[in-house]
Every structure is written in structure tokens, then in C-alpha cells.
C-alpha positions in Angstrom: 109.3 95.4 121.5 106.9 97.6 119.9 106.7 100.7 121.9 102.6 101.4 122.0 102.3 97.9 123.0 104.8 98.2 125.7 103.1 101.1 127.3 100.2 99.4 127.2 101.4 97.0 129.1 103.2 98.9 131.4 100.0 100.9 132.3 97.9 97.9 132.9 100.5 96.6 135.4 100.4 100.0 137.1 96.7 99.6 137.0 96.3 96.1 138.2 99.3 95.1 140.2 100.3 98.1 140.9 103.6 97.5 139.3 105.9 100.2 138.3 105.8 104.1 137.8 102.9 106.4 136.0 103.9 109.1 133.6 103.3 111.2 136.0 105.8 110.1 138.1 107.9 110.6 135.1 108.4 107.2 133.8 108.0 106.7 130.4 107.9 103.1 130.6 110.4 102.2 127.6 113.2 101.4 129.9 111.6 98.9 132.4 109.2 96.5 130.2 110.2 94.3 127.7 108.0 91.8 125.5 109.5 88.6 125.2 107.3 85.5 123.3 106.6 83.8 126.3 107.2 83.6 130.1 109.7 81.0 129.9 111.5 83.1 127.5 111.4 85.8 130.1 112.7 83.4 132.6 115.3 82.1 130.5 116.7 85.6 129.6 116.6 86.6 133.6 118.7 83.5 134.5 121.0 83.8 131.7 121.5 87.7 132.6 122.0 87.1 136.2 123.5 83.7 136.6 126.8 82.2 135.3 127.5 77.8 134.9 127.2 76.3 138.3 125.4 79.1 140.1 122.8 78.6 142.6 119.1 79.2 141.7 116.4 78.6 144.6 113.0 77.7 144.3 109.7 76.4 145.9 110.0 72.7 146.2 107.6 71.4 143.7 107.8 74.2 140.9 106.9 75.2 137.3 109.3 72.2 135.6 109.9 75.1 132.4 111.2 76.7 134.9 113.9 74.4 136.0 114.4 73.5 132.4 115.3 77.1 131.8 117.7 77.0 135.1 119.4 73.9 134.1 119.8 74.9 130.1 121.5 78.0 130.9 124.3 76.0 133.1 122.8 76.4 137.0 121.9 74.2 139.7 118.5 74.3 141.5 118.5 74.3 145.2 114.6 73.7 146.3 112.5 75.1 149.4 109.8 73.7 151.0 106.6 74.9 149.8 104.0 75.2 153.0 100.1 76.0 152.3 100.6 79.6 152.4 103.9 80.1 150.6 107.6 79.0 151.0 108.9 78.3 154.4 110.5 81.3 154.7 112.6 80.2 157.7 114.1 77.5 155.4 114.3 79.9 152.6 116.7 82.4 155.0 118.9 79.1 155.6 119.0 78.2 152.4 120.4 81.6 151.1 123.0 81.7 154.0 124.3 78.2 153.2 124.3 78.8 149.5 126.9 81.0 148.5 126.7 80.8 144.9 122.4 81.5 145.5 122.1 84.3 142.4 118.2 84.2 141.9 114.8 83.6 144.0 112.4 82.0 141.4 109.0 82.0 142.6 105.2 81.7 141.8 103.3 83.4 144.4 100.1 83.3 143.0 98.3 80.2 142.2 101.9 78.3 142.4 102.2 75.3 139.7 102.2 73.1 140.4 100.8 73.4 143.7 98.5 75.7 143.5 99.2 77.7 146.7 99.3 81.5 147.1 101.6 83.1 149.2 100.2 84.8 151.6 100.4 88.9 152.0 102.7 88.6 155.1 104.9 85.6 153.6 105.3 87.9 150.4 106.5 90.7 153.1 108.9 88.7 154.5 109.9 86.8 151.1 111.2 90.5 150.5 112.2 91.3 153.5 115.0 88.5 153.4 116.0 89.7 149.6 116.8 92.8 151.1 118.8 91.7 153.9 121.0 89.4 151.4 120.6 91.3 148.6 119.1 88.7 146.5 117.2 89.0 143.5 113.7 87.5 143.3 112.5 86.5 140.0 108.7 86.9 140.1 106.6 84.4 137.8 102.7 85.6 137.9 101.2 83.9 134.9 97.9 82.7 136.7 97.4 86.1 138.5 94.6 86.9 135.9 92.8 83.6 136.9 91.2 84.7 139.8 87.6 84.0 140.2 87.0 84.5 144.2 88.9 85.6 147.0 91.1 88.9 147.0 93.8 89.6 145.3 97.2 89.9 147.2 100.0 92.6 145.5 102.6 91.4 144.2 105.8 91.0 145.2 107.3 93.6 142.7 104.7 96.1 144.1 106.8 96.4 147.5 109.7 96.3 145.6 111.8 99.6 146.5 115.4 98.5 145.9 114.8 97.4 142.4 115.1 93.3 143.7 112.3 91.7 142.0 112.0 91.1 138.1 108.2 90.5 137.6 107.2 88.3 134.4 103.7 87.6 133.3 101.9 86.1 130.5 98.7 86.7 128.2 98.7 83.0 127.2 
């Protein structure tokens, strides 16, 4: 993508979200965002990058159906987790990832969920990361409705505790 715009956008999710490094911290940004035409494009390229025909991807049970589209088009199977009023069930979510073996991705909308409309709470999204780490699974973060908020606080974002590299965030301006 266009470079200036890229920074841009790398420096507002540093400023929001909290997302990634300053150029201070020597980051120059160029390397870790890319601008893709929409978020299911952005989903679609993650799954197809990390996934191969008849791999595992699990997700909040209901979820964003572009998102399963995008699963199912690039050849992998859906394996759904309860959704609770403050996030997934995370106790299912370790099950599921120990009796999947072929689990390659964690798709999942923490904020403002669709369809749903749940946001994961701060200490769900600690322990959504928590169990990556422990199996080593990558989390694919969707955030398009993070901008929507009109009351409340705002909760980081997964990909703002993210230390080991484990969480692909993707957003949209639409």
C-alpha cells in the first residue's frame, strides 16, 4: 500500500489501541501494516496464509457470516464456541483447541461482536490470550465496530497484550 498512508495508519493504532511500536521504539511501520480493500479481504488473506483445505478455524458461535464465507472459500472447516454475554466461553474455547488438532486460527470479534453485539470483557480478552499462548495459536482479531463507541470505556485490544507476535488485528474505515 501506499507508504504515507500506511504510517498513518499505523500511528493512529498506536495512538488509539495502542497497537504496535512508535518510531521511537524504532519501528518504521512498513513491515507490520498492510492496506487491504476491505476487512474481509484482510480476513480472507490471513486464512489463506495460515490455513491449508480441511484445517480447523474456531470461532464465536454466532459470528460475522463474511467471515465464515471467507473460512469456507479458502478450503477450512469452522468449529464454533459458545458465545456468553461477556465474550466466548473460554473454558469451552480451551477444549475446543485441545480436541481439535487441525485448529490453525482463533477468529474473533471482541468488540461490539456481530452479530451479537457482545464485548469481551478485559479479563476474558486476558485469558483469550492467555490460552493462545499456552497452544500457540493464532488469534485473528476483527475490530471493525471499535470506532462505534458512544458510552462506556473502551477495553484494549487483544493485539495490545500481544507479546509473542499471536494476534493479527484487522480493522476497517467503512
Amino acid at each position: 500500500g501506499y507508504a504515507p498512508l500506511r504510517q498513518a495508519v499505523a500511528a493512529r493504532l498506536k495512538a488509539k489501541f495502542n497497537i504496535g511500536k512508535s518510531i521511537a521504539d524504532g519501528d518504521s511501520f512498513d513491515d507490520t501494516t498492510i492496506i487491504v480493500s476491505g476487512g474481509n479481504q484482510g480476513i480472507e488473506l490471513a486464512c489463506k496464509v495460515l490455513c491449508n483445505e480441511g484445517d480447523a478455524v474456531i470461532c464465536e458461535n454466532p459470528t460475522f457470516v463474511g467471515g465464515l464465507n471467507a473460512f469456507r472459500s479458502c478450503g477450512a472447516t469452522t468449529v464454533g464456541v459458545p458465545l456468553l454475554e461477556d465474550g466466548i466461553d473460554t473454558d469451552a474455547l480451551e477444549e475446543t483447541i485441545k480436541s481439535t488438532p487441525n485448529a490453525k486460527l482463533l477468529y474473533l470479534i471482541p468488540t461490539f461482536q456481530n452479530p451479537a453485539g457482545t464485548t469481551t470483557s478485559l479479563e476474558k480478552r486476558i485469558k483469550i490470550y492467555e490460552i493462545a499462548k499456552k497452544y500457540s495459536m493464532i488469534i485473528l482479531e476483527d475490530n471493525p465496530y471499535g470506532d462505534l463507541r458512544f458510552a462506556g470505556e473502551e477495553v484494549p485490544t487483544i493485539k495490545s497484550m500481544d507479546t509473542e507476535g499471536l494476534v493479527i488485528y484487522c480493522s476497517s474505515f467503512s
